[in-house]
VEXDREN-2710 file (C-alpha; in Angstrom, 1 decimal):
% VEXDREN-2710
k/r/px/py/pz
1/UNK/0.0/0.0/0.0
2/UNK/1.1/3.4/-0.9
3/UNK/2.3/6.0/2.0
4/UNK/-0.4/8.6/2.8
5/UNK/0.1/12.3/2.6
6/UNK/1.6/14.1/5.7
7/UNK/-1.4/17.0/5.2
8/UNK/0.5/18.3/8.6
9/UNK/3.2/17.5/11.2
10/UNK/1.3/18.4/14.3
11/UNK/-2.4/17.5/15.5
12/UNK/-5.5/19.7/15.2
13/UNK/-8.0/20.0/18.2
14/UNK/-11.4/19.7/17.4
15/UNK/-14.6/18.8/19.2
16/UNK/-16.7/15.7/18.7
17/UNK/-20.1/14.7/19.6
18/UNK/-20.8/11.8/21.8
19/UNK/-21.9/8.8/19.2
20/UNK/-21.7/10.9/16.0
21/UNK/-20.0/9.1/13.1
22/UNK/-16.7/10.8/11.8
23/UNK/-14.7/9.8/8.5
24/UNK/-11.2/10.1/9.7
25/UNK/-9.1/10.9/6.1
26/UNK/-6.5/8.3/5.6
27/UNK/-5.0/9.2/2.3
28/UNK/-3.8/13.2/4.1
29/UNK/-5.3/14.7/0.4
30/UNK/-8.7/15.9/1.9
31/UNK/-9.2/19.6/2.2
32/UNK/-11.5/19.4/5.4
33/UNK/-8.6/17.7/7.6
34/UNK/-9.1/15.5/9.6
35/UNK/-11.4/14.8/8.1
36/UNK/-12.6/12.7/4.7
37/UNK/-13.7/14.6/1.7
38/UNK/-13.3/12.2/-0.7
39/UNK/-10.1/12.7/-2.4
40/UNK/-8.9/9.0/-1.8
41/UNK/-11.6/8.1/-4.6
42/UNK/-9.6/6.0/-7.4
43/UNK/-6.9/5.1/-4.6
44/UNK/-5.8/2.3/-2.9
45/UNK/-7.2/4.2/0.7
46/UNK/-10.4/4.4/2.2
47/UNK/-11.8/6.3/5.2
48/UNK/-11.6/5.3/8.8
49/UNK/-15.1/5.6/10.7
50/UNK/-15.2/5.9/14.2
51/UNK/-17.2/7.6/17.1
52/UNK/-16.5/8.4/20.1
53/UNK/-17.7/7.7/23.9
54/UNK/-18.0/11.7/24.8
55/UNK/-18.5/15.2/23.4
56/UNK/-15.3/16.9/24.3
57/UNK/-12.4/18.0/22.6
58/UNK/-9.7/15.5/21.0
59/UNK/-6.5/15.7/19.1
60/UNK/-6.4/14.2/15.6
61/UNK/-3.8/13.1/13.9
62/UNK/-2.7/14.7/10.3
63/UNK/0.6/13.2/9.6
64/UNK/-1.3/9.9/8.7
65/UNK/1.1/7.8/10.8
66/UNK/-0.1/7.7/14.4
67/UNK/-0.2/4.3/16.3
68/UNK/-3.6/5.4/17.6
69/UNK/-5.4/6.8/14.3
70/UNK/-7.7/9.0/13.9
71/UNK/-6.2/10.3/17.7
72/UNK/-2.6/11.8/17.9
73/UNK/-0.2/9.6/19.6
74/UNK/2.1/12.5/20.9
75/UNK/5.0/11.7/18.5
76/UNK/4.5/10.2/15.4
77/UNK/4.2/13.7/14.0
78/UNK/7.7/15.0/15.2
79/UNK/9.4/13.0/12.5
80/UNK/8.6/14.9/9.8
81/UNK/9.7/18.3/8.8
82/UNK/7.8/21.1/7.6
83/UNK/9.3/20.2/3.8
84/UNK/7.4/17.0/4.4
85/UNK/3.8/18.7/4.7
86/UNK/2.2/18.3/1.5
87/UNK/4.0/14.9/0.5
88/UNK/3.5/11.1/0.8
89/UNK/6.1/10.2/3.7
90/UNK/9.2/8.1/2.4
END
C-alpha cells in the first residue's frame, strides 16, 4: 500500500459529539482535515469511521502515521519536517 500524505506535522483540536460518526481521512489529500472529503476516490485508501464515547475536545492526527489513528499519539508527527507537509512520507 502506498504511503499517505503528511497533510500536517502536528495534530489539530477539534470537538466531537458523543456517538456521532466521523470519517477520519487516511490518504492526508482531503481539504476538510481530519477529516474525509473524498479525495482518496480512485486510490488504494479508504476512510476510517469511528465515534467516540464523549462530546469533548480531541487531538487528531494529520501526519497519517499515528499508532492510535484518527487520535494523535504524541510523537509520530515530530518526524517529519515542515518540507514533508504536502507529501507522501518516504
Amino acid at each position: 500500500m502506498p504511503s499517505p500524505t503528511v497533510a500536517a506535522n502536528k495534530p489539530v483540536k477539534v470537538q466531537l459529539e458523543k456517538e456521532r460518526k466521523y470519517y477520519f481521512c487516511m490518504c492526508g489529500k482531503s481539504s476538510n482535515q481530519p477529516f474525509c472529503d473524498g479525495s482518496h476516490k480512485g486510490s488504494e485508501f479508504t476512510p476510517m469511521a469511528f465515534t467516540c464515547d464523549e462530546t469533548r475536545d480531541y487531538f487528531l492526527c494529520r501526519c497519517k502515521h499515528s499508532a492510535t489513528k484518527p487520535y494523535c499519539d504524541g510523537s509520530s508527527h515530530k518526524q517529519f519536517a515542515d518540507d514533508q507537509v504536502g507529501k507522501p512520507a518516504s
